[in-house]
Kinemage of the C-alpha trace (Angstrom):
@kinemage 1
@onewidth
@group {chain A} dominant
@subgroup {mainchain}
@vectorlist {calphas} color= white
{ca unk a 1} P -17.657 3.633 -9.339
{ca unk a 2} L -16.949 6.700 -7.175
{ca unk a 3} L -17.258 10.319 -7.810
{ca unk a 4} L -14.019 11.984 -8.206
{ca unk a 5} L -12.200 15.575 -8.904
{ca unk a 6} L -9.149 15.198 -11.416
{ca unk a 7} L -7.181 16.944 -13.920
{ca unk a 8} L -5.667 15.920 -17.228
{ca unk a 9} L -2.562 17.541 -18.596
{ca unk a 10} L -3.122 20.555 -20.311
{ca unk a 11} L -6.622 21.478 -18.404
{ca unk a 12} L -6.904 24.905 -16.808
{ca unk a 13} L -9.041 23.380 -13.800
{ca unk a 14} L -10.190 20.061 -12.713
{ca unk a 15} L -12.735 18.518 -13.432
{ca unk a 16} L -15.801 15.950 -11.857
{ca unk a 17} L -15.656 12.209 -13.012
{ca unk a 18} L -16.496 8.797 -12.110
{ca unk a 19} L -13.721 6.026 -11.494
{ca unk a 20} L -13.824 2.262 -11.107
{ca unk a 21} L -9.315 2.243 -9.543
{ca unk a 22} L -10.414 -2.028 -9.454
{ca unk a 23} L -11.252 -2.193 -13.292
{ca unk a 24} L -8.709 0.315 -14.157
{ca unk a 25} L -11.141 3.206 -15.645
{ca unk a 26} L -11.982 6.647 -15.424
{ca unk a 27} L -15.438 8.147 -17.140
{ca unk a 28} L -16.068 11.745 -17.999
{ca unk a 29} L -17.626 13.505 -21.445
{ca unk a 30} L -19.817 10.198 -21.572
{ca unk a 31} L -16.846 8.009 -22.168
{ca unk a 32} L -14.787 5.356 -20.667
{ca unk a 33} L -11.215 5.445 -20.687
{ca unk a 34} L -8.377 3.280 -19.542
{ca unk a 35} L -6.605 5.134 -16.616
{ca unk a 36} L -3.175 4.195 -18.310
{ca unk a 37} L -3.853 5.588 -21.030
{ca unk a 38} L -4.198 9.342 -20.475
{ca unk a 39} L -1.877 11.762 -19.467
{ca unk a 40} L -2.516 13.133 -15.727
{ca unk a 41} L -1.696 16.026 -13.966
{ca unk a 42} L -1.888 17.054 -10.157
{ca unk a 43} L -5.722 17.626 -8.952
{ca unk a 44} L -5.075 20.118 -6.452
{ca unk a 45} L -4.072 23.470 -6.443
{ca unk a 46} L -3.328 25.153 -3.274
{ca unk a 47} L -0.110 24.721 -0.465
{ca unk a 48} L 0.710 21.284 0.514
{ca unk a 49} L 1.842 21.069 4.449
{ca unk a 50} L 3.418 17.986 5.780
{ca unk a 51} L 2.393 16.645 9.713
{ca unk a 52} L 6.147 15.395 10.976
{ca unk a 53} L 6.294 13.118 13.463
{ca unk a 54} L 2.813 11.893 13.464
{ca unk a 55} L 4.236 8.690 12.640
{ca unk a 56} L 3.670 6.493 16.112
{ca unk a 57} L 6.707 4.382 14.744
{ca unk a 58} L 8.865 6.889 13.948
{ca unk a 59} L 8.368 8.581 16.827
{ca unk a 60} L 9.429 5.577 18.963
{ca unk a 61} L 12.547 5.443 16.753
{ca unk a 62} L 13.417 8.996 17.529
{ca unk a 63} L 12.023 9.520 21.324
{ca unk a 64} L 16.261 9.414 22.681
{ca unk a 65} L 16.955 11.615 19.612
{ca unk a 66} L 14.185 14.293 20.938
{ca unk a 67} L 15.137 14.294 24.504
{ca unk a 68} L 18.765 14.778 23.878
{ca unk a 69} L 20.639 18.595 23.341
{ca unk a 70} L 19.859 20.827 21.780
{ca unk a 71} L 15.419 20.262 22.582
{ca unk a 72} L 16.259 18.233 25.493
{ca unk a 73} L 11.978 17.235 25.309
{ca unk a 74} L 9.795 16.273 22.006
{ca unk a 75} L 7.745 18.924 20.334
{ca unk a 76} L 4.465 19.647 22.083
{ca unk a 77} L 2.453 21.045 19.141
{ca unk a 78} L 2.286 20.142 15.245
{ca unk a 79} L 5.550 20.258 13.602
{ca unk a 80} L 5.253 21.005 9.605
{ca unk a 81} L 6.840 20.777 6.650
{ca unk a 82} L 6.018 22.179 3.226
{ca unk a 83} L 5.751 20.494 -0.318
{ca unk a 84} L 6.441 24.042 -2.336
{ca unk a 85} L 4.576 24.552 -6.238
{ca unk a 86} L 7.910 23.031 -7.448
{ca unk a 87} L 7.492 19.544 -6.150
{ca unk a 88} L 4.002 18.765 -7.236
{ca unk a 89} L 3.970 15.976 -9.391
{ca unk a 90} L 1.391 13.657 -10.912
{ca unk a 91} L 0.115 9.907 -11.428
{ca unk a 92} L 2.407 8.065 -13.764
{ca unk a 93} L 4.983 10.978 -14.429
{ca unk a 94} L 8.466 9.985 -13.946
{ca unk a 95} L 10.252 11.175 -10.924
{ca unk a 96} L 14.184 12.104 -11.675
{ca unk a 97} L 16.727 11.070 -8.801
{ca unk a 98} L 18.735 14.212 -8.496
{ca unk a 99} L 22.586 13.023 -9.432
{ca unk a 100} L 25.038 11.757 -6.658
{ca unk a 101} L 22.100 10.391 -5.328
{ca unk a 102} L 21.891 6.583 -4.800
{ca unk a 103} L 18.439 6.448 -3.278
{ca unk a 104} L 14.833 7.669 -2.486
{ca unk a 105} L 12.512 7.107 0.801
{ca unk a 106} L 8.978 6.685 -0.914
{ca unk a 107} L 6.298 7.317 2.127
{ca unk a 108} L 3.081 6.929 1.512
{ca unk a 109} L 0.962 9.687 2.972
{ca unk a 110} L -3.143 10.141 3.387
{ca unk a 111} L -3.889 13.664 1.609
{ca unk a 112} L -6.882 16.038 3.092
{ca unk a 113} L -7.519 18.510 1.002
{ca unk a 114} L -9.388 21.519 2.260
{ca unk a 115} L -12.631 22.492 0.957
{ca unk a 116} L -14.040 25.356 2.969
{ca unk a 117} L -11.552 28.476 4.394
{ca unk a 118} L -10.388 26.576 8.063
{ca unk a 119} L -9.135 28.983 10.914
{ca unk a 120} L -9.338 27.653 14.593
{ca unk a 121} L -11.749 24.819 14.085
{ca unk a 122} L -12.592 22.791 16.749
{ca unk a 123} L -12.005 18.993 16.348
{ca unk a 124} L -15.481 18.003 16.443
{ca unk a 125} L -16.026 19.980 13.562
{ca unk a 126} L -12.162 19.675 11.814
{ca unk a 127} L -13.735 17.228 9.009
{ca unk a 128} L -16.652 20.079 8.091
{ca unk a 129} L -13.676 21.830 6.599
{ca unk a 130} L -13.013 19.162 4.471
{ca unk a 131} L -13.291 18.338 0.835
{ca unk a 132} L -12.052 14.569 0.568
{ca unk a 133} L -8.835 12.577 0.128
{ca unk a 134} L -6.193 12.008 -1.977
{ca unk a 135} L -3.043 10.221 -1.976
{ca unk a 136} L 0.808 11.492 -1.773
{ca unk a 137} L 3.961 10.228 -2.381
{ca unk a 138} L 5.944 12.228 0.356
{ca unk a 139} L 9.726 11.392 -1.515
{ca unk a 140} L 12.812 12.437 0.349
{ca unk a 141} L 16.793 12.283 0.209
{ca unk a 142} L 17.399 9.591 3.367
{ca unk a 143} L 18.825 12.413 6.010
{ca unk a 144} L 19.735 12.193 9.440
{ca unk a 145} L 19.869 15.914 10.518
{ca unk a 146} L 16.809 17.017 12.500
{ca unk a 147} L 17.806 20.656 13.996
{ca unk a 148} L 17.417 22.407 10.540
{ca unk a 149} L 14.309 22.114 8.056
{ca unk a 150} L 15.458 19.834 5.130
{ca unk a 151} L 14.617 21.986 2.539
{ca unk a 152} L 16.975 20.131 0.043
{ca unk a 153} L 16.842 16.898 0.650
{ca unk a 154} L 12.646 16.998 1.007
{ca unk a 155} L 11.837 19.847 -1.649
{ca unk a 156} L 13.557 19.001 -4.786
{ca unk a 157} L 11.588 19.343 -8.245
{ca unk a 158} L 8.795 16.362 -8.395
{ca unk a 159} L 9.333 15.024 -5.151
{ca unk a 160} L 5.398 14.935 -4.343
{ca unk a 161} L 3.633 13.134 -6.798
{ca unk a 162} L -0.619 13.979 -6.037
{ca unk a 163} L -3.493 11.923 -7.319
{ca unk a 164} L -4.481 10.388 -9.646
{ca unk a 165} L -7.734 11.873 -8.440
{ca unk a 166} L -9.359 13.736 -5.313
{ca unk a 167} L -12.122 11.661 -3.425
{ca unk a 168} L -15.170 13.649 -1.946
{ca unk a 169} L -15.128 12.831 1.921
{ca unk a 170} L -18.512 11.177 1.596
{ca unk a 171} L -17.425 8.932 -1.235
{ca unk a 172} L -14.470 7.226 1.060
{ca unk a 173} L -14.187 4.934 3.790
{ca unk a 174} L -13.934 5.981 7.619
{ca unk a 175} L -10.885 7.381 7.615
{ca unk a 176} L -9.861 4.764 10.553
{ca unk a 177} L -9.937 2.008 7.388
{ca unk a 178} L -7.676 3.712 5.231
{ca unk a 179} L -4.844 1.095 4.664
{ca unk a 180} L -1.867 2.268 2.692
{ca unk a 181} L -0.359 -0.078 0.924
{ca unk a 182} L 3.312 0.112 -0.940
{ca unk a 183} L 4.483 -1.955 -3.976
{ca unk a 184} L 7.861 -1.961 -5.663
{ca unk a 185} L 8.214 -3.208 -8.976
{ca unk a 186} L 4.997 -5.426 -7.961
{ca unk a 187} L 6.236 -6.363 -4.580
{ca unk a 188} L 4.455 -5.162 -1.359
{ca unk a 189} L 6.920 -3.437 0.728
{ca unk a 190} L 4.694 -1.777 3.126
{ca unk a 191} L 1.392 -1.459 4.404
{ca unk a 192} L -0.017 0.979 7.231
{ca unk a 193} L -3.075 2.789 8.519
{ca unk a 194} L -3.959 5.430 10.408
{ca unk a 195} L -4.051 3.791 13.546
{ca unk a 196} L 0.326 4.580 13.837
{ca unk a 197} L -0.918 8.173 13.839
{ca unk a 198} L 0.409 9.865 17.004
{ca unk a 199} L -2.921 11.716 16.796
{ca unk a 200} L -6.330 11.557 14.509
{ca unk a 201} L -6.202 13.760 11.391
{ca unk a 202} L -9.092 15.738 13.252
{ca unk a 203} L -6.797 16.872 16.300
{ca unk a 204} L -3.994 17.930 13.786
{ca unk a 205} L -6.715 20.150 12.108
{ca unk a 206} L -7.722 21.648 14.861
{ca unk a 207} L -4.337 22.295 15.867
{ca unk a 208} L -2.981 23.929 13.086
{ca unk a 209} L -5.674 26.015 12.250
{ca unk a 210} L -5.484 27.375 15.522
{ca unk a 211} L -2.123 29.226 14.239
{ca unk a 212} L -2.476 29.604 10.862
{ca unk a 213} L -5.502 29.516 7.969
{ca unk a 214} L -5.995 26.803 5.380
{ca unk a 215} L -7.035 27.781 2.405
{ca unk a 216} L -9.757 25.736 0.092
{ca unk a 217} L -7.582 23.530 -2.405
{ca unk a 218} L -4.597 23.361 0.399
{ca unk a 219} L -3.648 20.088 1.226
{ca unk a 220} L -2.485 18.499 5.012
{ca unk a 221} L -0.752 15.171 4.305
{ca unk a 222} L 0.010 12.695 6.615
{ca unk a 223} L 2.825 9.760 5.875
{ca unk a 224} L 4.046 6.592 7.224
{ca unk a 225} L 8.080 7.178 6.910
{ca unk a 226} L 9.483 4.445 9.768
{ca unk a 227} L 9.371 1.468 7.367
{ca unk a 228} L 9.342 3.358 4.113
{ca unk a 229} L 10.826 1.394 1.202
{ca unk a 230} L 14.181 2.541 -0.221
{ca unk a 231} L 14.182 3.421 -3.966
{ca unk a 232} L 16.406 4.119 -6.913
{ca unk a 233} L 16.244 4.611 -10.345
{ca unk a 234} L 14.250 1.948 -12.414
{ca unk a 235} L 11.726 1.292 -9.463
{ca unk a 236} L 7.932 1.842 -10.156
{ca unk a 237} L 6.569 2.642 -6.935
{ca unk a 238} L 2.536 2.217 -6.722
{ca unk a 239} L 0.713 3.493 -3.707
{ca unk a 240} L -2.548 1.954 -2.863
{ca unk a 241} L -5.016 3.459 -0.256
{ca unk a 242} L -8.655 1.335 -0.178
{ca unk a 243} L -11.242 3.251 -1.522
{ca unk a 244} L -9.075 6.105 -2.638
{ca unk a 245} L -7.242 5.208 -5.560
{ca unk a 246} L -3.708 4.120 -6.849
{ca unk a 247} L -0.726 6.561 -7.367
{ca unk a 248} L 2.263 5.650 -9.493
{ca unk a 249} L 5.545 6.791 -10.245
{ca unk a 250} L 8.625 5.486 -12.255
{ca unk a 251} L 12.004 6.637 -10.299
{ca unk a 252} L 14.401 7.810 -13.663
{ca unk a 253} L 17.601 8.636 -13.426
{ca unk a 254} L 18.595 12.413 -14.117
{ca unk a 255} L 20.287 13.345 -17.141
{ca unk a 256} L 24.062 13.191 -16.197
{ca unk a 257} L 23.398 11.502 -13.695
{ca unk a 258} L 25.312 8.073 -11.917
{ca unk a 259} L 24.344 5.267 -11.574
């Protein structure tokens, strides 16, 4: 059983609780429930920021991409992306494929949500600032435009399931032993750890916070995208990260929209 932070729908704040993600339980109020059972909502409540390109793979994929006009060289500092209050969703809520669209990229991504007010903290120190770890489904619209943000194909309604739960730092594994793993409809798909990472999570702190402040309840997410499974409507797609949890999502098809 670990200690966790979570939030039911319909509660004002979250709450503490002990979880057992192996036997499929949650206890709080000195009862037991089945996680299946109850209705969740999102456990955080602050900004969500994205780390692109952290992915070592991806990276790779896109190094002739980055040197060619209009950059002409890759990015030398953090390059972010925002999850806006509209695309926080929750464990086992449906998310809605937006019509027209045939398919979703489902990347698993390593949450850090911030516990203390972080503002130019050195690396040694970046995980001081820290509350504990979550997991994110960072969904997208497959796109191959880099020289604009992709504010519509990455920030449609629901498009960042959070959760189930938040796990205090000291209740997880190193974060080096993090595994990710995907299923779809049952089937593994994908499996990574933080070792892809261009950079540790630590070095990312330290660099963002050097230009801007995070905020307790914020949340700095890193994802796998290279081999991110495809998905469509009528795929469940289950995130697993050791130690941390299990987040999943049914992919429904918006009303009106094809098939």
């Amino acid at each position: 059983m670990a200690n966790v932070r979570l939030r039911l729908a319909g509660m004002r704040r979250a709450m503490e609780a002990k979880a057992d993600p192996r036997g499929g339980t949650v206890s709080f109020g000195g009862r037991t429930h089945r996680i299946d059972e109850l209705e969740w909502d999102a456990p955080i409540g602050g900004a969500m920021y994205g780390v692109a390109l952290n992915d070592g793979k991806e990276w790779a994929a896109l190094s002739k991409e980055m040197n060619a006009p209009p950059y002409e060289k890759p990015p030398e500092g953090p390059v972010l992306y925002m999850k806006p209050a509209n695309t926080i969703n929750a464990h086992r809520r449906p998310v809605l494929l937006p019509r027209g669209v045939k398919h979703l990229q489902a990347a698993p991504a390593l949450g850090l949500v911030i516990g203390r007010t972080a503002a130019r903290v050195r690396r040694e120190q970046a995980l001081d600032f820290v509350f504990g770890y979550t997991i994110v489904n960072d969904l997208s619209i497959p796109h191959e435009q880099r020289h604009r943000p992709a504010v519509k194909e990455q920030a449609r309604d629901g498009f960042a399931p959070v959760g189930p739960w938040i796990v205090p730092k000291e209740e997880a594994a190193p974060l080096s032993s993090l595994t990710a793993r995907v299923y779809v409809n049952g089937r593994l798909v994908q499996r990574a750890d933080p070792s892809r990472f261009r950079l540790p999570v630590e070095q990312w702190l330290a660099e963002v916070t050097e230009f801007m402040t995070l905020y307790p309840g914020d949340v700095l997410f890193f994802s796998w995208p290279a081999d991110a499974p495809l998905v469509t409507a009528g795929d469940v797609v289950r995130i697993e990260i050791e130690r941390i949890g299990v987040l999943e999502n049914e992919i429904a098809l918006e009303q009106g929209g094809d098939e």
